[in-house]
N, C-alpha and C positions, 0 to 999 in steps of 0.2 A: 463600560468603564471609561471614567473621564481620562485624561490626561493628568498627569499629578506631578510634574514639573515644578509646580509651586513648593512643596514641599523639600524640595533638593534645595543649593547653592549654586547651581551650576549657570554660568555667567551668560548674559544674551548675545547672542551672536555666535555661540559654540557648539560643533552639531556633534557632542559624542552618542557616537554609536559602539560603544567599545565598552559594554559589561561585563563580556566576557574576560576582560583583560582584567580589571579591578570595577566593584560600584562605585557612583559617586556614595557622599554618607547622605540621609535625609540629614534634615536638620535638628529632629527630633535623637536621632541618634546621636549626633555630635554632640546636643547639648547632655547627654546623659555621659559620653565621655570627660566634660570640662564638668559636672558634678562631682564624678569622681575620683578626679584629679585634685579638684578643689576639696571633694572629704579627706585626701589625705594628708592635706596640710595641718590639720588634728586627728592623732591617730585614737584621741581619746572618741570617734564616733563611731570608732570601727569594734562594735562586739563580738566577742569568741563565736557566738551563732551565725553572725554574717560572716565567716567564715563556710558555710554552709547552705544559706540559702539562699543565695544570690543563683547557684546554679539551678534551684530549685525548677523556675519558671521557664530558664531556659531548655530545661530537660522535657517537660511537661509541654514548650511550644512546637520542639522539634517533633516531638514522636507524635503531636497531633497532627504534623505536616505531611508525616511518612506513614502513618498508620502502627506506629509500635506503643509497647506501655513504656513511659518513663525512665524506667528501671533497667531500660538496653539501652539507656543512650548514655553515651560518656563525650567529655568533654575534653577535647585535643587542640593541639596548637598547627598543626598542619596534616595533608592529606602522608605524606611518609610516616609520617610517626601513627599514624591508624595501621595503616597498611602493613607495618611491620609486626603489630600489634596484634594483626588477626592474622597474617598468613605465618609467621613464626609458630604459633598454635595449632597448625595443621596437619597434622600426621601424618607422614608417610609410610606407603607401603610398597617392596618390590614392582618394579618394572611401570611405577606410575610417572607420569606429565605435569606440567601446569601448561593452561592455555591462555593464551593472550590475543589481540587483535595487533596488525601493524600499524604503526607511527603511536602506539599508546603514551599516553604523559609518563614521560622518566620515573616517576615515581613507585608508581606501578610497576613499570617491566624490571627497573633494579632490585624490586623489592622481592618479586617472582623470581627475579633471575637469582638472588643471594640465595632463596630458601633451594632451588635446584643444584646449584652449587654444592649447597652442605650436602644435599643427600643425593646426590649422583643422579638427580632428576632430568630428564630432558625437558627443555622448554621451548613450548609449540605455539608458532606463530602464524593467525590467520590473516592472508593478506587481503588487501579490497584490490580486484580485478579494474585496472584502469583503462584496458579498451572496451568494456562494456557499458553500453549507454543508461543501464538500471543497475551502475554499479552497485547501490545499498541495499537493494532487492538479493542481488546475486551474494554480498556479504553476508547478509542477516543468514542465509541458508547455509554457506559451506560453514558459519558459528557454528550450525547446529548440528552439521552432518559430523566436525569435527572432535564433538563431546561424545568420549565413549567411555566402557567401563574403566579404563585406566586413567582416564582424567581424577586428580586429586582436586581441582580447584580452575574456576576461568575468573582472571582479575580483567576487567575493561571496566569504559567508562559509560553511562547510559547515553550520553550525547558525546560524538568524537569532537576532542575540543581545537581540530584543525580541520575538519571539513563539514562539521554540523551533521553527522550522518547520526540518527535517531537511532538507536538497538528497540528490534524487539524481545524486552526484557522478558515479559510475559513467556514468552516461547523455549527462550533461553532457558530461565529460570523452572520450567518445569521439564525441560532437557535437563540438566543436573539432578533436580531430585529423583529424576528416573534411573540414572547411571549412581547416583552417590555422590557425585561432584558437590562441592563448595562452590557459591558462586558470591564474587565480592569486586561488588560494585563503586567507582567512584564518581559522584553523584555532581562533583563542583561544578559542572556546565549546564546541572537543569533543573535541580535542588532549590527551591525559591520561584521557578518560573515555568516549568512544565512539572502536573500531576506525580507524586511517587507511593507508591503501594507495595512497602518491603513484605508483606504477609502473601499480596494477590502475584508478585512477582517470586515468591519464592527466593528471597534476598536471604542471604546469609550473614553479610554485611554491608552497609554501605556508610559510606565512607566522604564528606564533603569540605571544600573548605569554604570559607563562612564569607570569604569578603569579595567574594565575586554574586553571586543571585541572593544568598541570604540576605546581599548588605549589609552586612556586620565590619567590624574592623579585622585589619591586618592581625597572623599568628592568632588566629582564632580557625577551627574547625571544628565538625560536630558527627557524630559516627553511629550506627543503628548496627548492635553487634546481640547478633542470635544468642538463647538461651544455651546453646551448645557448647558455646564459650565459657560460661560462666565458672569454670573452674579453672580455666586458661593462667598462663602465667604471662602477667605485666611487663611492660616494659623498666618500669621502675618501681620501688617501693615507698610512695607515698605514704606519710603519717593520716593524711586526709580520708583514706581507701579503706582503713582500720577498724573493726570495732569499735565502739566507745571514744572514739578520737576529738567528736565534742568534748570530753570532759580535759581540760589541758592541765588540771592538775595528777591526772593519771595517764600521762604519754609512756611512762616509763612501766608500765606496769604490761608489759607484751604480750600479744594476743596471738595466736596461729590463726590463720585463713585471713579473708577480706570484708566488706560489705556485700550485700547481696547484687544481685545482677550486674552491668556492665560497668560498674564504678572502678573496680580494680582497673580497670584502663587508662580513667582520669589521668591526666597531665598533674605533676607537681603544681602547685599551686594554681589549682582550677577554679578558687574563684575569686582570681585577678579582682580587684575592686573598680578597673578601669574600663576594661574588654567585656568582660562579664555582663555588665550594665546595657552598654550600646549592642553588644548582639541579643539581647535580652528583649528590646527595642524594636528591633531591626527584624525580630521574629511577628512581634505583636504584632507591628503593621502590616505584615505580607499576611500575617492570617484574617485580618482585618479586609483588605483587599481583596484577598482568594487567589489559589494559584492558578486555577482552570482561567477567571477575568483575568491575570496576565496575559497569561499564555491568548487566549482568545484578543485581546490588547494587540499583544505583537504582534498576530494572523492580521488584522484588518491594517495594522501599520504599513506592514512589510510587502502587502499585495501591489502598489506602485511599483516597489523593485525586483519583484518576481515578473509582473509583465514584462520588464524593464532589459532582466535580464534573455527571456525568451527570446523576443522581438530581435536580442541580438544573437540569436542561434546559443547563448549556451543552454547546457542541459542542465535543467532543474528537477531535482529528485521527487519518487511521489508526494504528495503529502503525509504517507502512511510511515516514511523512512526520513522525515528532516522536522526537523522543530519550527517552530516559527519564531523562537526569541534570538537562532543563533544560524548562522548560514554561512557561505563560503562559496565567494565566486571565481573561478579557475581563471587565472592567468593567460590570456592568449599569450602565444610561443614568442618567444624574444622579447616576454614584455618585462623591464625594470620594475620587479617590487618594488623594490626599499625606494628608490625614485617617484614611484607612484604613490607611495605613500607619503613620503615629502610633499608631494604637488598636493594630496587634499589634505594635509597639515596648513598647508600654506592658507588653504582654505577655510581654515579652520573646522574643517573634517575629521573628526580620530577613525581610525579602523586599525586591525590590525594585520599583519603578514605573515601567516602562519604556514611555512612551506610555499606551494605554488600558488596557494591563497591569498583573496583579500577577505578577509573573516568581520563578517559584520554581524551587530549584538546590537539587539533595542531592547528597552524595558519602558515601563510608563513615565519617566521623566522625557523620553523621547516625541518629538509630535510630527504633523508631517512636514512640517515646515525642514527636519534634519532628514528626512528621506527626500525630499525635493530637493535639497543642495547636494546631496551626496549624488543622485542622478545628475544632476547638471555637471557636477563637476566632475564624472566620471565620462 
């Protein structure tokens, strides 16, 4: 896979390496937002139906991405409002857990921690062992040793989005179906740019937000919620979710239940005329692309900075336990983050500081010319 650079807006002389933080948009994408911006300045173009099937495509791109039908994917505005959406749904039973990994994104561990709360659950926290030099080796196992028949549920993320530590999901995911556990995944660090298989990983949910790998816009997310849920109760009661809810002159004519599969989840107004469009977009091309040529993209990019970091003693995790779109290089002792990343700002370097990290993130707008400045200037 070529470089595809051209296709972004992203200015010359700017070495972002920072996906993981926000994409840039293509430009194909933005122009589908400034379309629908522009349709709404007559709202006489906007039919009762498109109301409808704007989401249509988008549903049908994502579960082609993650291996689900259509019909489990519902459309959200951020990764909390999934999350709340599916572990609120969760049943408990006497003397059960949830499990989580440490430093997980807030989102997650509040959303775990509220459901524990209401039912007197305790909530179990696997740490990553920081004197050992195969530290992700040694996490992926105490996950697994850690899921037992009293696990209700393990929320984590498939790639950690502060130290690029890869989960093996696989392993995991068929550890839960063996105890009973739920396992719900949040996908936004690798969703778009390293392979996902909710069926071959035994996902429950999972759960991404859209404007980081998808490349989609801001207050966009998109969620793969098991058939098990299907009778779950929503976060809210959207008219859209409804029976019969195409026909607008019978809204008033009330229905008991939902539509079928994971639409009861839908966001209020899910199909945005604006957002809708550009992640719609933003989906074609990554399939058009392929996730495996990303991800395979990043491997050959990123190998300058992997020798780069070697050569200077630190420890770089197997290949079997790190991605190659997203990585994290530890902080020698007394070294100023926030300063450090000022000085490759100055340089016109983005990365980001994610705890004792400098967290670096490439996708195919990236070339070597932004992993040669970022070496030099670090």
């Amino acid at each position: 896979m070529n470089c595809q650079k051209h296709l972004f807006r992203i200015p010359e002389g700017i070495h972002y390496l920072n996906c993981a933080y926000m994409s840039p948009l293509l430009r194909s994408v933005e122009e589908k937002g400034i379309e629908g911006i522009q349709r709404k300045r007559n709202p006489l173009s906007i039919k009762p139906a498109d109301f409808f099937t704007g989401v249509v495509e988008v549903r049908e791109r994502f579960g082609q991405m993650v291996n689900c039908i259509p019909a489990q994917v519902a459309v959200m505005p951020s990764v909390s409002y999934g999350m709340n959406s599916v572990i609120s749904n969760i049943h408990y039973r006497k003397g059960q857990h949830a499990l989580t990994i440490s430093e997980e994104f807030p989102s997650c561990y509040y959303t775990a921690q509220r459901w524990c709360n209401e039912h007197g659950a305790g909530l179990r926290v696997v740490a990553r062992n920081e004197d050992l030099p195969e530290k992700a080796r040694d996490w992926n196992e105490r996950i697994l040793e850690a899921i037992g028949q009293e696990t209700a549920f393990v929320v984590m993320a498939s790639v950690h989005w502060m130290n690029g530590t890869k989960f093996d999901l696989e392993q995991i995911g068929n550890r839960c179906r063996e105890v009973g556990a739920r396992l719900i995944v949040d996908g936004s660090q690798s969703v778009g740019a390293l392979p996902m298989d909710v069926k071959k990983f035994n996902i429950d949910a999972l759960i991404c937000a859209a404007y980081k790998w998808l490349m989609g816009p801001y207050s966009t997310a998109l969620s793969f919620i098991h058939e098990d849920f299907n009778d779950g109760v929503p976060l809210e009661e959207s008219w859209m979710t409804r029976p019969g809810s195409e026909r607008f002159d019978r809204l008033t004519n009330y229905v008991e239940g939902y539509k079928s599969g994971a639409v009861r989840y839908d966001v209020g107004q899910s199909s945005n005329f604006i957002l809708v469009p550009m992640l719609g977009e933003a989906l074609r091309q990554l399939l058009e692309w392929g996730v495996r040529e990303i991800q395979e993209y990043s491997r050959v990019l990123s190998e300058p900075l992997i020798r780069f970091f070697r050569e200077r003693g630190s420890r770089v995790e197997d290949e079997a336990y790190r991605a190659h779109h997203l990585m994290a290089l530890p902080l020698p002792p007394g070294t100023e983050g926030e300063q450090l990343v000022r000085e490759l700002q100055s340089r016109n370097v983005f990365v980001s500081l994610r705890g004792s990290n400098i967290r670096i993130s490439v996708n195919v707008f990236n070339t070597q010319e932004d992993i040669h400045e970022l070496i030099d200037s670090l």
